[in-house]
C-alpha positions as CSV (number, residue, x, y, z in Angstrom):
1,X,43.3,175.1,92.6
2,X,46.4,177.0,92.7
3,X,46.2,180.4,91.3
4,X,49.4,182.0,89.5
5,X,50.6,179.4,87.1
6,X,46.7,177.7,86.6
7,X,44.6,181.0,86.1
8,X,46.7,183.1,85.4
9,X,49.9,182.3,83.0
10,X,52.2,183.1,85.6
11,X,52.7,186.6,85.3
12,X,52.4,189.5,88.1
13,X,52.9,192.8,87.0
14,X,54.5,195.0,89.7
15,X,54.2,198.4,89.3
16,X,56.0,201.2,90.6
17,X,53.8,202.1,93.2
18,X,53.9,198.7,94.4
19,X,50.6,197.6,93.5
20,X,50.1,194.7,91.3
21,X,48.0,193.4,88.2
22,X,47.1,189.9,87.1
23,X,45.4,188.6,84.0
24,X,42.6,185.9,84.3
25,X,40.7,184.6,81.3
26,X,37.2,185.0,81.5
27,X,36.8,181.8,79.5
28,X,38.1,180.2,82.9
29,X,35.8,182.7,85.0
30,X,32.9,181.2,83.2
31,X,33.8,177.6,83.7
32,X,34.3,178.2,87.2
33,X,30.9,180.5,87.6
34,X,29.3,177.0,85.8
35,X,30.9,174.4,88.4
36,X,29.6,176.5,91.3
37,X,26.3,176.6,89.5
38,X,26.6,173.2,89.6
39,X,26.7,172.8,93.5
40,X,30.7,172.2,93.2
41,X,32.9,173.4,95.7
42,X,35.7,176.0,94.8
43,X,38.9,177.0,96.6
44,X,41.7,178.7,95.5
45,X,44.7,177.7,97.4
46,X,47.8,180.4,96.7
47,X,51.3,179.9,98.0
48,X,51.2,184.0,97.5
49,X,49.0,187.0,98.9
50,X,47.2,189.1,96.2
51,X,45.0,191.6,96.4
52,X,44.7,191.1,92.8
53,X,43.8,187.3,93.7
54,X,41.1,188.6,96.1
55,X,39.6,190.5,93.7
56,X,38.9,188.4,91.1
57,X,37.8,185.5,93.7
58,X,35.4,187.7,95.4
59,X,34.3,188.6,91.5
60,X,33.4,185.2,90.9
61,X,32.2,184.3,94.8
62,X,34.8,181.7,95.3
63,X,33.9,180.6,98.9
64,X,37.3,179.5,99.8
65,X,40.8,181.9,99.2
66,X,43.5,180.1,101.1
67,X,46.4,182.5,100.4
68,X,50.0,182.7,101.5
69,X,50.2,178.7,102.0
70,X,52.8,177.0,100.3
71,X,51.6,173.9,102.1
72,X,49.6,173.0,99.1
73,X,48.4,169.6,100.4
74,X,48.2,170.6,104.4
75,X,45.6,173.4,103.0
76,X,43.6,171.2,100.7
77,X,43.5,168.7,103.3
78,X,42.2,171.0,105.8
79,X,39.7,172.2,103.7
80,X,38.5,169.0,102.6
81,X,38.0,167.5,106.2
82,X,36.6,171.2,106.9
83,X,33.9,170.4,103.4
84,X,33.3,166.6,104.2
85,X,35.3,165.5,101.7
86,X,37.7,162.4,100.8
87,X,40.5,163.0,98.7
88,X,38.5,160.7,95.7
89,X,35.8,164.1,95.7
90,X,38.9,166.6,94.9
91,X,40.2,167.8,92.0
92,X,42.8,169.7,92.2
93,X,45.0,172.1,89.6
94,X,48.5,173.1,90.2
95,X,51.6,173.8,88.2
96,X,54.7,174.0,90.2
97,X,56.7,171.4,92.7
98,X,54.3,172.8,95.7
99,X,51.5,171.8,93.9
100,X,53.3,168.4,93.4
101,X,51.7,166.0,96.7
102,X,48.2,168.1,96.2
103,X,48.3,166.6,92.6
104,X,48.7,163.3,93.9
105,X,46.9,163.4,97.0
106,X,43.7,164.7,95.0
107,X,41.6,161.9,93.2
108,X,42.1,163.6,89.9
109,X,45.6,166.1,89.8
110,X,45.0,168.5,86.6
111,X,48.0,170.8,85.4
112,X,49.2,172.7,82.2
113,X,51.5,172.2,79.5
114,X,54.9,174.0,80.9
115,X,54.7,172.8,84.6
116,X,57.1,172.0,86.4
117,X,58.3,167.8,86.1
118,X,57.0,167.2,89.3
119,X,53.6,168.7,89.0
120,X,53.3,166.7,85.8
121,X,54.8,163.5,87.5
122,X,51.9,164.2,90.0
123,X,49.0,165.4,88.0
124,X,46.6,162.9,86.2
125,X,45.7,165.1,83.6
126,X,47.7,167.8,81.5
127,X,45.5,170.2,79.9
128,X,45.7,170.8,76.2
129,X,44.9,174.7,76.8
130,X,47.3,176.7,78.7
131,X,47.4,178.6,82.0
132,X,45.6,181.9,81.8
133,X,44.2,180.8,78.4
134,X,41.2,178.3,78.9
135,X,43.0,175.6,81.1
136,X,40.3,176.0,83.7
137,X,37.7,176.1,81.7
138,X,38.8,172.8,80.4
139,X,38.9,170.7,83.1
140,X,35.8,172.9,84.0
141,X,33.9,171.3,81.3
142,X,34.9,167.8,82.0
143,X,34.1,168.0,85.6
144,X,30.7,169.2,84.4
145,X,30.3,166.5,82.1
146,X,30.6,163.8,84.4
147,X,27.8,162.4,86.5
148,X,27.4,163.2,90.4
């Protein structure tokens, strides 16, 4: 999944010092601490570095952090073929018009209310939480719900 825009709402503090801050839900943490759990397979794919982003992913031991790519799809291919996977194994969450051909090429494309028209032109599902707010943890629990 992408990461500013899907876990967080979109919003990077930069402080004066340079240094940045980030707010994730933890409603979303859980989801994701669930799927992994699970025996699911979780990347993060970000079009921007973040220390902030490393943090939290190294928090919740997400295995793959794919940052400064803004080659959505080129990275989740890679990944996949790197995994095993076909494209009818990925889900994929994004929110802007990079995220747009990940959407599609995934077999299920999730995004939020308040992305872009392309990402929702793409994406198979539109959350009814919002980014930063539970949106993960929604399409969390459906993953979960369904049999492997």
């Amino acid at each position: 999944m992408d990461v500013d825009g899907i876990l967080t709402d979109g919003t990077v503090m930069i402080h004066a010092d340079g240094s940045e801050a980030k707010a994730f839900s933890i409603l979303d943490g859980m989801g994701l601490v669930r799927c992994r759990g699970a025996g699911i397979a979780l990347a993060w794919i970000s079009g921007r570095p973040s220390r902030a982003t490393a943090v939290r992913a190294a928090e919740l031991k997400i295995p793959h952090l794919i940052q400064g790519r803004t080659d959505k799809l080129s990275a989740l291919q890679e990944l996949a073929g790197r995994l095993g996977l076909k494209a009818g194994a990925v889900c994929y969450m994004g929110d802007d018009d990079i995220d747009a051909p990940a959407l599609a090429w995934a077999g299920v494309g999730a995004t939020v209310p308040g992305a872009m028209p392309a990402a929702v032109a793409a994406a198979d599902y539109v959350t009814g939480l919002a980014a930063g707010h539970g949106a993960v943890r929604e399409v969390c629990e459906h993953i979960l719900r369904r049999p492997i």
